[in-house]
C-alpha positions as CSV (number, residue, x, y, z in Angstrom):
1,X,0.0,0.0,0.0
2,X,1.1,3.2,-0.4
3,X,-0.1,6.9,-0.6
4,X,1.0,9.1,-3.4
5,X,0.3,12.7,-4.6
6,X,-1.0,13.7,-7.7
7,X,-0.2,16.5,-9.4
8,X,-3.7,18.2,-9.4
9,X,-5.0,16.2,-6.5
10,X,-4.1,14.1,-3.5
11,X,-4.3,10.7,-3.7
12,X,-4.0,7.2,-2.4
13,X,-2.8,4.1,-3.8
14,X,-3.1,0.4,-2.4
15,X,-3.0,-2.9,-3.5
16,X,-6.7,-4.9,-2.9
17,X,-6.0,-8.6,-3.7
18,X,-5.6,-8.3,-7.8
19,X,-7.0,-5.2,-8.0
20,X,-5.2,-1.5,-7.5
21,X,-7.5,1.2,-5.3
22,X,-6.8,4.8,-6.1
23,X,-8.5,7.2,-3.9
24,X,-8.9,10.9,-4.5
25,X,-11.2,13.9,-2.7
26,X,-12.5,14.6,-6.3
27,X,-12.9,11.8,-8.4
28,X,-14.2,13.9,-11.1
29,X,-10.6,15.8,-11.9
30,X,-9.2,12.5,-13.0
31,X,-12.2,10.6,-14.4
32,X,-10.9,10.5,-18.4
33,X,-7.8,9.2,-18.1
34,X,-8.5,7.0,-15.0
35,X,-11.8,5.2,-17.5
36,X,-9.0,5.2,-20.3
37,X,-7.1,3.4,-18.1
38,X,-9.7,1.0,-17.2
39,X,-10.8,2.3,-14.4
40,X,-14.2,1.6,-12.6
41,X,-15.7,4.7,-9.8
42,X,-16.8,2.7,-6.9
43,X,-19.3,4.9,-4.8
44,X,-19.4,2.6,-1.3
45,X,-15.4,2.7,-0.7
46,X,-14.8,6.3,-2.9
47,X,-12.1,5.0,-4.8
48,X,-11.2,3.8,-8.5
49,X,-10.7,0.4,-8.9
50,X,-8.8,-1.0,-11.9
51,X,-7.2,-4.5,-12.7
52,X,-3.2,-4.9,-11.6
53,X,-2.4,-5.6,-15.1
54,X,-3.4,-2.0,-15.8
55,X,-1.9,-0.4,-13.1
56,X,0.9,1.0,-15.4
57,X,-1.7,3.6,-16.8
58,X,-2.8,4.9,-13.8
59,X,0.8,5.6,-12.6
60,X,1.5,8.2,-15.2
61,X,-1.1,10.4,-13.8
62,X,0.4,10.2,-10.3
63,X,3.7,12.4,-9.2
64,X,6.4,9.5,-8.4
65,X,8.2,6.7,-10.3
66,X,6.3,4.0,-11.9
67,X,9.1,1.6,-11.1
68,X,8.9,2.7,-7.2
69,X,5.2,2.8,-6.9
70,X,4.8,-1.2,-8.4
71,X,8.1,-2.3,-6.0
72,X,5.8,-0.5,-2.9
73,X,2.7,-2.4,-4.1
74,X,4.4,-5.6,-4.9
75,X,6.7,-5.5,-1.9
76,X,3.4,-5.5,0.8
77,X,3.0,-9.2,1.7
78,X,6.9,-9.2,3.0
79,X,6.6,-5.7,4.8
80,X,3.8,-7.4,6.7
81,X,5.4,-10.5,7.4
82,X,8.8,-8.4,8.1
83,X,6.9,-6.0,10.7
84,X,4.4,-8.8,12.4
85,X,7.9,-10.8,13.2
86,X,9.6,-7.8,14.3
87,X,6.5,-7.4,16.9
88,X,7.1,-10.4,18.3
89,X,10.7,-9.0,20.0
90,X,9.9,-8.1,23.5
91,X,12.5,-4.7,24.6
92,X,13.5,-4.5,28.1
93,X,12.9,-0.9,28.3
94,X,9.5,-1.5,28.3
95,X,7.1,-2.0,30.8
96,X,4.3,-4.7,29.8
97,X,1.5,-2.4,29.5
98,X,4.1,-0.3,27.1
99,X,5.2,-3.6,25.3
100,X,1.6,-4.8,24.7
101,X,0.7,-1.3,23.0
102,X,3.4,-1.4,20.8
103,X,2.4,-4.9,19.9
104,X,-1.4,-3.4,18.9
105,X,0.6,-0.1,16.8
106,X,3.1,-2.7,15.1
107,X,0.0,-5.3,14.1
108,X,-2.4,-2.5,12.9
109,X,0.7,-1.0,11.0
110,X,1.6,-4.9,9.2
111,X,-2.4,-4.9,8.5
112,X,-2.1,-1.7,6.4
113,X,-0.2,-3.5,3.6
114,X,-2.5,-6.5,3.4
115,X,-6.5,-5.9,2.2
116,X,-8.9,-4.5,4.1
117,X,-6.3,-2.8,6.6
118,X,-6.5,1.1,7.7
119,X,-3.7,3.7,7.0
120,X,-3.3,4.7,11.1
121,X,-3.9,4.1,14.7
122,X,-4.2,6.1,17.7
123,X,-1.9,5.8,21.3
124,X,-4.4,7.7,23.3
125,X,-2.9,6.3,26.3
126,X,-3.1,9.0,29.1
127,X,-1.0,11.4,30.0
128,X,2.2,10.2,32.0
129,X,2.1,6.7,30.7
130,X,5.2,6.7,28.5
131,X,3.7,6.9,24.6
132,X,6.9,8.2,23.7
133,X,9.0,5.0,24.8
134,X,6.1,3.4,22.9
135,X,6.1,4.9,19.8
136,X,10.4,4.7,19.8
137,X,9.8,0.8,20.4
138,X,7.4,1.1,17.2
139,X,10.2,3.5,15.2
140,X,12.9,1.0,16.3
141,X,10.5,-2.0,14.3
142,X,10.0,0.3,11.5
143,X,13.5,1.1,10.7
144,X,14.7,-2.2,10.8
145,X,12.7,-3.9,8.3
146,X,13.4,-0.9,6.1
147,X,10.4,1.2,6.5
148,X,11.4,5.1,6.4
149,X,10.1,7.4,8.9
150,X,9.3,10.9,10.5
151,X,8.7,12.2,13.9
152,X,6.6,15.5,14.4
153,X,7.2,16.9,17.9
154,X,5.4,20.0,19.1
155,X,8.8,22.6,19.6
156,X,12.5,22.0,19.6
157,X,12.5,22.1,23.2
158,X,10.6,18.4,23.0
159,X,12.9,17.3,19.9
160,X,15.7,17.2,22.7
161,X,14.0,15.5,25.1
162,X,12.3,13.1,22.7
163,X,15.8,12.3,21.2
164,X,17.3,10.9,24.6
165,X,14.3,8.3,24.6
166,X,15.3,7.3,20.8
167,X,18.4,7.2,21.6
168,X,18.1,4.0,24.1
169,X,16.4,2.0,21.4
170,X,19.2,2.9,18.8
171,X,17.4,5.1,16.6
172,X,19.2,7.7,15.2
173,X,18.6,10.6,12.5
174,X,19.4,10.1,8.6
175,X,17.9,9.5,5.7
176,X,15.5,6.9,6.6
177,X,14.5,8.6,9.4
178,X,13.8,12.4,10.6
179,X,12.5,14.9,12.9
180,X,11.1,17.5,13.0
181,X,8.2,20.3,14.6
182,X,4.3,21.0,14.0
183,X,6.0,24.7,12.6
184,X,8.5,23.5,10.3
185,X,6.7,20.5,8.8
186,X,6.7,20.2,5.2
187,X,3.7,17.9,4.0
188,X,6.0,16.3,1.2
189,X,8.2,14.9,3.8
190,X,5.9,12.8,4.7
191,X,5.8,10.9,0.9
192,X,5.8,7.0,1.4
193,X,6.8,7.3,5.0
194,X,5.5,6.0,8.5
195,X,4.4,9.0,9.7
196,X,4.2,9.7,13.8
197,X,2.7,12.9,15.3
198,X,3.4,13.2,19.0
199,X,1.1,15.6,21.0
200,X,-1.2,14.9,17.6
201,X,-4.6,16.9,18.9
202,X,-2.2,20.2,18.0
203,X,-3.6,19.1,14.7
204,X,-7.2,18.2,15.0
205,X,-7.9,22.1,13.8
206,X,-7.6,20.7,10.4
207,X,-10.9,22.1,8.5
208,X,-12.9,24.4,7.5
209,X,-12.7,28.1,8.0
210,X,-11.4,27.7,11.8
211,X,-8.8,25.4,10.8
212,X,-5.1,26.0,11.8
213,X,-2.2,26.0,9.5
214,X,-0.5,24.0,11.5
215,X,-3.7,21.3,11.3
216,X,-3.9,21.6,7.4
217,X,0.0,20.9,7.3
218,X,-0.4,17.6,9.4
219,X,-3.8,16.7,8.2
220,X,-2.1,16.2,4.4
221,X,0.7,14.7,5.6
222,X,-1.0,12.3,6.8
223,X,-3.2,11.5,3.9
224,X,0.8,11.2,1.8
225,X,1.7,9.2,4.6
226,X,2.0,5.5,4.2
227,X,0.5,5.4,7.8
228,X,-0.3,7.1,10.4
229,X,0.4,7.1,14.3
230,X,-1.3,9.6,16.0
231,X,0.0,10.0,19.7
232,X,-1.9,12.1,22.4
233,X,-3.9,11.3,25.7
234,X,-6.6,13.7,24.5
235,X,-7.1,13.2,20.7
236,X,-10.2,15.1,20.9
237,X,-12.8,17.3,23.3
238,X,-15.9,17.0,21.2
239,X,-16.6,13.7,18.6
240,X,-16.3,15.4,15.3
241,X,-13.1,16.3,16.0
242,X,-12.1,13.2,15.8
243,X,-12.3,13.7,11.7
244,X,-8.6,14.3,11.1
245,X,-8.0,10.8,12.6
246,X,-10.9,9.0,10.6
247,X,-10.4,10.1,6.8
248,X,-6.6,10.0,6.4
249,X,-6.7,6.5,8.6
250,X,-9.2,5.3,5.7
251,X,-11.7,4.4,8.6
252,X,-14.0,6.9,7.3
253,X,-14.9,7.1,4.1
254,X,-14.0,10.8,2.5
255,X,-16.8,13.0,2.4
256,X,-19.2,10.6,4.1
257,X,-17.9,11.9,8.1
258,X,-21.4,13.8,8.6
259,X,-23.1,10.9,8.1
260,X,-20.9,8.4,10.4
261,X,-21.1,10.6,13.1
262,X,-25.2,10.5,12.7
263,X,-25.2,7.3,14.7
264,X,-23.3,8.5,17.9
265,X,-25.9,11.6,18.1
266,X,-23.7,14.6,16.0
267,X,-25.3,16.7,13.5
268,X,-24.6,19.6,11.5
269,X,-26.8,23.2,11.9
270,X,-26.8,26.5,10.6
271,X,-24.0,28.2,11.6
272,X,-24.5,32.2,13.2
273,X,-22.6,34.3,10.8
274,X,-23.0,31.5,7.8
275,X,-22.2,28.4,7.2
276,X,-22.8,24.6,9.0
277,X,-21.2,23.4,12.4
278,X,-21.8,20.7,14.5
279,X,-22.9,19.9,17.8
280,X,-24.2,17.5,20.0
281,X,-27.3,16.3,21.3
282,X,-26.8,13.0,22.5
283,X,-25.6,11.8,26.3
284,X,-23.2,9.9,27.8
285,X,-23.9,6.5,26.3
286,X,-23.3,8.3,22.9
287,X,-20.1,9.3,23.6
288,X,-19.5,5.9,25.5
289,X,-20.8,3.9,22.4
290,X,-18.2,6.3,20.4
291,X,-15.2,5.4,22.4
292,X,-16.2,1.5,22.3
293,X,-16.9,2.0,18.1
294,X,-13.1,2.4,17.7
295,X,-11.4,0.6,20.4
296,X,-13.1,-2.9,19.2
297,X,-12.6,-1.4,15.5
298,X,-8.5,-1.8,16.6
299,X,-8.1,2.2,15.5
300,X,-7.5,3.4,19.2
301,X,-6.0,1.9,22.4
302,X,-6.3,3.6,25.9
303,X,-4.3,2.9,29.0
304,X,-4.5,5.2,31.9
305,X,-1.4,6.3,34.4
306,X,-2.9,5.5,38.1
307,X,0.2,5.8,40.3
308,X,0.2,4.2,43.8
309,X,-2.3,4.7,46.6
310,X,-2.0,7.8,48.4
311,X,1.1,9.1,46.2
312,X,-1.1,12.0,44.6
313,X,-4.0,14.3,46.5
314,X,-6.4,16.8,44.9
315,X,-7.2,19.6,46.8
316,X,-9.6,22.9,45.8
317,X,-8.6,25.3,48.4
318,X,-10.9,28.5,49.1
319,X,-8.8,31.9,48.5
320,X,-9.8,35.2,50.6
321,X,-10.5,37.4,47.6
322,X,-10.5,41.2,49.0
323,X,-13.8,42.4,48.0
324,X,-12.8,45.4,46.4
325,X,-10.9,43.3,43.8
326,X,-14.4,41.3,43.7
327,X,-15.8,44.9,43.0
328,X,-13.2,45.5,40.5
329,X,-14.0,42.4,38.6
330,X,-17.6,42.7,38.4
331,X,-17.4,46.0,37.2
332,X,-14.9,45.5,34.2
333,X,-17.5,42.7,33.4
334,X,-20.7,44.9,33.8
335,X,-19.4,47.8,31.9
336,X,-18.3,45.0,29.1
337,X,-22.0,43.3,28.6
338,X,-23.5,47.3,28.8
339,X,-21.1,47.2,25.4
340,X,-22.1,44.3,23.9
341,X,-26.0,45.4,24.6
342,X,-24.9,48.5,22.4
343,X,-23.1,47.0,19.8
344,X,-24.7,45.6,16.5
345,X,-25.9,42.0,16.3
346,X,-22.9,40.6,14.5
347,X,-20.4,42.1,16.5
348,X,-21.8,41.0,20.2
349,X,-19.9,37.7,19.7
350,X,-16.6,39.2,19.7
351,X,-17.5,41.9,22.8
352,X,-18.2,38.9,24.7
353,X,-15.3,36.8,23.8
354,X,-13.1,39.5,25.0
355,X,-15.2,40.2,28.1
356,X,-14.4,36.6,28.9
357,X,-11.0,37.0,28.6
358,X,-10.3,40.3,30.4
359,X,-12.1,38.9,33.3
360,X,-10.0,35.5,33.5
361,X,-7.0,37.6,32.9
362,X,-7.9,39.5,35.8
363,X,-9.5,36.7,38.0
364,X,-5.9,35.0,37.7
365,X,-3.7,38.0,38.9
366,X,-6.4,38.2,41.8
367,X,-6.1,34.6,42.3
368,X,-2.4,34.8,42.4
369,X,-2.5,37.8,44.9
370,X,-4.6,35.6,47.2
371,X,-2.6,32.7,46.2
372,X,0.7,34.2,47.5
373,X,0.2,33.0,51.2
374,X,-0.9,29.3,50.3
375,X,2.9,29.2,47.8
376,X,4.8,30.5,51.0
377,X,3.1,27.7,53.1
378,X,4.0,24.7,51.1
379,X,7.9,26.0,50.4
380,X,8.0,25.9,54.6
381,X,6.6,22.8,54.6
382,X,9.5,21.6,52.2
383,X,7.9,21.2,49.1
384,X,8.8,22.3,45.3
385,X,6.2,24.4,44.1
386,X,5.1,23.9,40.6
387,X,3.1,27.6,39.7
388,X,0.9,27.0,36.2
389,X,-0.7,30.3,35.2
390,X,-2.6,30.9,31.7
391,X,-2.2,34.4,30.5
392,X,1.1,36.2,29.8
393,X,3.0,36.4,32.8
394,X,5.2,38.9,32.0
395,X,2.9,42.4,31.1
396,X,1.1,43.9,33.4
397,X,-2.2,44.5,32.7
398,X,-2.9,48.9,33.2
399,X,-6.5,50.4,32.2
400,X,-5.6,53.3,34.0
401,X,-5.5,55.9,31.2
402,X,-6.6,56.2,27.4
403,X,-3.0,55.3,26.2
404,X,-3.1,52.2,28.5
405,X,-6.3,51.3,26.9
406,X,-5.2,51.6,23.4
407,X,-2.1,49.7,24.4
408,X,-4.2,47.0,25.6
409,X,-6.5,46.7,22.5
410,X,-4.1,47.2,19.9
411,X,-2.2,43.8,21.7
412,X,-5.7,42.3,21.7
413,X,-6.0,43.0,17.8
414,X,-2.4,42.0,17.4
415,X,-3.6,38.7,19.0
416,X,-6.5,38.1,16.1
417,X,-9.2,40.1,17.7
418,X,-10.8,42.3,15.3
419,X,-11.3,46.6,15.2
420,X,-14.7,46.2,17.0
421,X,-12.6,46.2,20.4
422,X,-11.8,50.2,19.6
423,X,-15.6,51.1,18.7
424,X,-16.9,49.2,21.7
425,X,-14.6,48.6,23.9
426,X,-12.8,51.9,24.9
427,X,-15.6,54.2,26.0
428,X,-16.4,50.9,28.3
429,X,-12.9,50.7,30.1
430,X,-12.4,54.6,30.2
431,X,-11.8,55.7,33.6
432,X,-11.7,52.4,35.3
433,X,-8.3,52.8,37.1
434,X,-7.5,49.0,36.7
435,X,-3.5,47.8,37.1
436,X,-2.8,44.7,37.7
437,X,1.2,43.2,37.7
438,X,2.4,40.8,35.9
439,X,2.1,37.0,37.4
440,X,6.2,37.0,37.3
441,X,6.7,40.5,38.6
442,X,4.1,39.5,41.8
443,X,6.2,36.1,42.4
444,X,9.8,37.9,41.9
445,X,8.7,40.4,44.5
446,X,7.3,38.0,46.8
447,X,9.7,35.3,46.7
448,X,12.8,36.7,45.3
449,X,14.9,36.3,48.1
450,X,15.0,32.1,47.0
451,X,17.7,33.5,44.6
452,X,18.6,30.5,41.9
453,X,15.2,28.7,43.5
454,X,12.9,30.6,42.2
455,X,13.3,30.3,38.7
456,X,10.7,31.0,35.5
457,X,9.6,28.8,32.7
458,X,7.3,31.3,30.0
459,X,7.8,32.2,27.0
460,X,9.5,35.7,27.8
461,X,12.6,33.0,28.3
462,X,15.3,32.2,26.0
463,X,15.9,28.5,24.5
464,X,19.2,27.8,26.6
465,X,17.6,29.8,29.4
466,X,15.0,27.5,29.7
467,X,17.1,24.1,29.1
468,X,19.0,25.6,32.5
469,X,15.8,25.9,34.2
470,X,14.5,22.4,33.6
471,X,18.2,21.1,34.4
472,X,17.9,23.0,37.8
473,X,14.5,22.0,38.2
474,X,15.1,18.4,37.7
475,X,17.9,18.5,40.1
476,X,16.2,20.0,43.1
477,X,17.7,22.9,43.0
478,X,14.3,25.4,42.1
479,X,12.1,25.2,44.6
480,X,9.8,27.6,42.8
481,X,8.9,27.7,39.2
482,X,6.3,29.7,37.5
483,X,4.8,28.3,34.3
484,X,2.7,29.5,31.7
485,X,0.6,26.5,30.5
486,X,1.4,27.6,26.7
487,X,4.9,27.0,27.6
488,X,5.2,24.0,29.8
489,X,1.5,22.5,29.9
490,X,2.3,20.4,26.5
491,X,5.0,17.2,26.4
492,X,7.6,18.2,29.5
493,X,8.1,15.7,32.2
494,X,8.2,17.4,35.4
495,X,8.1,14.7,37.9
496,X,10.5,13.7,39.8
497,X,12.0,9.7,39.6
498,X,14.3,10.1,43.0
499,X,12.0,9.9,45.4
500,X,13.9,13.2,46.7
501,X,11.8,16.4,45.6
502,X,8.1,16.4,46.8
503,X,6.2,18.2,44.5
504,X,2.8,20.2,45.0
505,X,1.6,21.6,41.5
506,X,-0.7,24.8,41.5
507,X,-3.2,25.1,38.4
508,X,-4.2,28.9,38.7
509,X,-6.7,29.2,35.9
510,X,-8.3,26.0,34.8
511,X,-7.7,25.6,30.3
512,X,-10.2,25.8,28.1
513,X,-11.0,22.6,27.1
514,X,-10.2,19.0,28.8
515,X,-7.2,18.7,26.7
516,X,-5.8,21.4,28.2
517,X,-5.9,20.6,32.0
518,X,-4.9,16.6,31.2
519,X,-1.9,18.0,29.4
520,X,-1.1,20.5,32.4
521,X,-1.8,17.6,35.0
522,X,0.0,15.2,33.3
523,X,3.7,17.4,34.1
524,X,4.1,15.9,37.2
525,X,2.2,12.7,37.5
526,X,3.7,10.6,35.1
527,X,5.3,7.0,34.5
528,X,8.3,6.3,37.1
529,X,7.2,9.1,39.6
530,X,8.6,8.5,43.0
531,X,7.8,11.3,45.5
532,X,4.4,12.5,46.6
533,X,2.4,15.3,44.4
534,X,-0.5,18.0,45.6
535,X,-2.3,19.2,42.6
536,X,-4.0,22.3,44.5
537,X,-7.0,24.1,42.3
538,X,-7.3,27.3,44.0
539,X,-10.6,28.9,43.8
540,X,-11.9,32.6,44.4
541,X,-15.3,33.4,46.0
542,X,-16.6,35.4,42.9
543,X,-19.6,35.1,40.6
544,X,-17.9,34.9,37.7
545,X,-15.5,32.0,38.9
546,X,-19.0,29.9,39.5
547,X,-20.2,30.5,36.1
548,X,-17.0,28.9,34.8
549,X,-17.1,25.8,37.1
550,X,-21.0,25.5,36.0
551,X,-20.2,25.7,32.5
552,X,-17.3,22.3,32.4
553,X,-19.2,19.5,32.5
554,X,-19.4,19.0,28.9
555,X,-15.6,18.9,28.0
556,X,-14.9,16.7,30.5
557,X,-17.8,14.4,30.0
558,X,-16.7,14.0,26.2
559,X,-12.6,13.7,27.4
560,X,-14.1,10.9,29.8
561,X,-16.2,8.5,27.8
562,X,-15.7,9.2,24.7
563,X,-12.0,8.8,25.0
564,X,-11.4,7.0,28.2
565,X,-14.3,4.7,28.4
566,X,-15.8,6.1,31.3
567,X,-13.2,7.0,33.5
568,X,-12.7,11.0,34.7
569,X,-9.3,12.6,34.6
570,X,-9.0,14.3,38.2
571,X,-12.2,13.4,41.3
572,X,-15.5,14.9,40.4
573,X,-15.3,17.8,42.9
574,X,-12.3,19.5,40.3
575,X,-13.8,21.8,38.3
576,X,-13.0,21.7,34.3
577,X,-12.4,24.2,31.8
578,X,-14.3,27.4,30.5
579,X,-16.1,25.3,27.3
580,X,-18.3,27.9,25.2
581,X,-17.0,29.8,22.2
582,X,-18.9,33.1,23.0
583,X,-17.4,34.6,19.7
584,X,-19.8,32.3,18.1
585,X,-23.3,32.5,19.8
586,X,-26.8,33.0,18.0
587,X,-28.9,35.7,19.3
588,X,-31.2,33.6,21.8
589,X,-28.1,32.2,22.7
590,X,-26.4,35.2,23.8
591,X,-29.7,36.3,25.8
592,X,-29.6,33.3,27.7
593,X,-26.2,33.8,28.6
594,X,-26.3,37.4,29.3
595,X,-29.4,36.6,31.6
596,X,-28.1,33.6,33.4
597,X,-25.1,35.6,34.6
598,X,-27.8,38.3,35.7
599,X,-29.2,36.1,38.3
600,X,-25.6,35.0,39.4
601,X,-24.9,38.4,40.1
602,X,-24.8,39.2,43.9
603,X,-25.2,42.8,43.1
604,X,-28.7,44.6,43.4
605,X,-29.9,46.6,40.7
606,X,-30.1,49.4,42.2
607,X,-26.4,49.5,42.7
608,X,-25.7,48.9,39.3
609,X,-27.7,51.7,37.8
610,X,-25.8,54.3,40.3
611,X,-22.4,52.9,39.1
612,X,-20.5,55.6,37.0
613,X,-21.1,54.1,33.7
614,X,-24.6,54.8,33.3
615,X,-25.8,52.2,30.4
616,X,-29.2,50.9,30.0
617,X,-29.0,47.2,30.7
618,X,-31.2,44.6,29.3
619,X,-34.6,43.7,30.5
620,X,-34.6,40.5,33.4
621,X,-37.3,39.0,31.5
């Protein structure tokens, strides 16, 4: 089997019995030649099927050498043979759980080249189980039977740390075999290779008009791969996004997803400003019926990390929150929604987005405030104090005079948020004497007397900077570091494996999405941990703080079963990530939102209408 690209389309090649499958997005483009060629359309698996003994006229419409493409095809019985003996070698640097995952990767990967097989598989093991000494073990089995490859890794900082694991299964960089990042991958690399993508739901953003370059770039590498391995605890947070792993894998049909995901309770609907999305109407024993679907189908595997009784704790501390930072808050988010009331319909969306994140900006720096005591606590009690904020930790956020303002929205636009912000809001956020410091300047001022102890992993940091810090921090030798989740949530191991450093992890501002907070969870409870861990949730007494936690149970329902068979990431009582995507809300949508966080508001009216901003505000009813 293998996957070529055409030169007006992509396309895939394999070998079915005595017959060659060629399948293409748009049959269509190619349909002369391929029918000259002998070709035959065949609707139920979207591909062309023609006779082996033709194969030689469909080749000269594909990009490649005829000579290589019929060795490929005509080599697949001994690849498979070659790759289900390799399986059978058991590696001592694996655990058996590890061992019998690679087993499952290496015997979907021999099925590919035989009929009937699919083009990928999933390690959605979770987070802290070792995939990466998995997928080496699998790279390591590739490369010997003479299989070429390439790793995608999320940064350069991971490429390092990734190539000490490949190292200890002797595989090494060359022309079979490469690395390289999400940001500098090149979809042509990819030709004829086994393609693995570690941290692979950076790519599930792969369509339509939301979809990421960086999605688009992986998502037709895989479809040139000759297979795929797609490595992440947390492939996806809602079920269609589980599309980039379907088509390319061949699990799917192209073009029929809408209509597979029908049975687990996903459809398709107008969209607010144009267009179709999907959603969800179904329950848990959808997404559970989902997550069964492709384990027993052989396309996914799931193991979960549970280290040993008692080693890990989960605590949701309550902060003292001064109230006239709780006055603060609510009135940057009063004076906000009084904008988005007065904007035009189609741009309340955006208002609202950015009223959700100026307030979790600011509900972090108060958290951290309030979180200060709690940090100097645990470093007396002789822990190492793991600090995970979400916004940019080295600005400090000033409203406190119409330059400040403009500073702040013109980095908001920088950031993808459109000119609305300047129409709407700037008269909202004039006069409102807000200043806030930055996370890293609050820490350094609180806690710099630690000297080398205290130490910073953002992305204000150089490269070799931070390769010192995670040296030092791996040592013992920080007993503080601050993290931003952008920088260290994602791929680092910061656990420790000497039984020496006690570690008590803070999660400041809960992630978005369910992916998020299993990727920032899963820094310090990991595979071969050997001290004991506090993950500590801090939580601030505030209205707006509720609405979040009442809003997460979607996210982590889907992560749960439709990923993990039924079984939650962190105790029920931890609260889960902000889900909706208020940029995109319908109008009865936005009501109801607007007039749910009315009744959560501890404020009279009264109050409210004698606040300096005087707004009409929308009607209760």
């Amino acid at each position: 089997m293998a996957r070529v690209a055409s030169r007006r389309v992509r396309a895939r090649v394999a070998l079915r019995g005595l017959e060659v499958w060629v399948r293409i997005p748009r049959p269509y483009e190619l349909s002369e030649p391929f029918r000259e060629a002998g070709g035959v359309w065949d609707r139920e698996v979207w591909a062309w099927r023609f006779p082996l003994s033709r194969f030689a006229g469909v080749v000269r419409h594909l990009e490649g050498d005829e000579g290589e493409l019929v060795k490929v095809l005509q080599g697949n019985a001994f690849f498979a043979y070659a790759l289900a003996q390799e399986a059978e070698r058991e590696s001592p640097l694996l655990h058996p759980e590890q061992q019998e995952e690679a087993w499952q990767v290496l015997g979907s990967l021999s099925g590919a080249f035989l009929p009937g097989g699919r083009w990928g598989f999933v390690l959605a093991s979770g987070t802290g189980t070792g995939k990466t000494y998995v997928y080496a073990r699998v790279l390591q089995a590739v490369l010997g039977v003479g299989l070429p490859a390439l790793l995608v890794v999320p940064n350069e900082d991971l490429i390092r740390q990734t190539r000490e694991v490949l190292s200890r299964f002797g595989v090494a960089e060359g022309e079979a075999f490469r690395i390289t990042t999400y940001a500098r991958l090149r979809p042509e690399e990819a030709w004829c290779r086994v393609l693995v993508l570690d941290e692979a739901h950076l790519a599930k953003r792969a369509y339509g008009s939301e979809g990421s370059a960086r999605g688009m770039r992986a998502l037709e590498a895989a479809w040139r791969a000759l297979f795929t391995l797609y490595a992440t605890a947390t492939p996806f947070d809602r079920p269609w996004e589980a599309r980039y792993l379907l088509e390319p894998t061949g699990f799917v049909p192209y073009r029929l997803f809408t209509c597979f995901m029908r049975q687990f309770a996903v459809y398709t609907r107008e969209r607010y400003r144009g267009g179709r999305e999907f959603y969800f109407a179904g329950g848990i024993e959808d997404l559970a019926r989902f997550h069964g679907y492709l384990r027993d189908r052989n396309l996914l595997t799931k193991r979960l990390f549970r280290p040993p009784e008692g080693l890990v704790a989960y605590e949701v501390p309550l902060l003292e929150v001064p109230e006239e930072a709780k006055a603060l808050l609510a009135e940057v988010r009063r004076r906000l929604k009084a904008a988005a009331y007065r904007a035009p319909q189609e741009e309340r969306g955006i208002v609202m987005a950015q009223r959700t994140l100026l307030s979790r900006a600011i509900l972090e720096r108060i958290k951290l405030r309030a979180a200060l005591p709690l940090v100097a606590g645990l470093l007396e009690e002789g822990w190492h104090v793991l600090l995970f904020v979400q916004y940019r930790s080295d600005k400090t956020l000033d409203l406190t005079s119409p330059e400040a303002v403009e500073a702040f929205l013109q980095d908001a636009e920088e950031r993808g948020l459109k000119g609305a912000l300047h129409r709407h809001l700037a008269p909202a956020l004039k006069g409102l004497g807000l200043t806030l410091p930055s996370p890293v300047a609050m820490v350094r001022e609180a806690f710099g007397g630690l000297g080398e102890a205290l130490a910073f992993y953002t992305g204000a940091e150089t490269g070799s900077a931070l390769r010192r810090t995670k040296a030092a921090w791996d040592e013992g030798r920080v007993r503080l570091l601050l993290a931003t989740a952008g920088k260290g949530g994602v791929g680092l191991s910061f656990h420790d494996t000497t039984g020496k450093r006690p570690t008590a992890q803070i999660v400041l501002t809960l992630p978005w999405t369910a992916t998020g907070l299993d990727q920032v969870l899963g820094r310090v409870v990991r595979l071969g941990m050997k001290s004991p861990v506090r993950i500590l949730f801090p939580a601030a007494p505030v209205p707006f703080e509720q609405q979040l936690t009442a809003t997460v149970a979607q996210s982590l329902r889907t992560l749960g079963y439709a990923v993990r068979g039924g079984e939650g990431m962190v105790p029920e009582r931890v609260v889960e990530a902000f889900l909706y995507d208020l940029a995109a809300v319908d109008l009865m949508g936005f009501l109801r939102l607007l007039e749910a966080e009315e009744s959560l508001s501890k404020a009279p009216r009264e109050e409210e209408e004698a606040s300096s901003l005087e707004v009409p505000l929308p009607p209760s009813g």
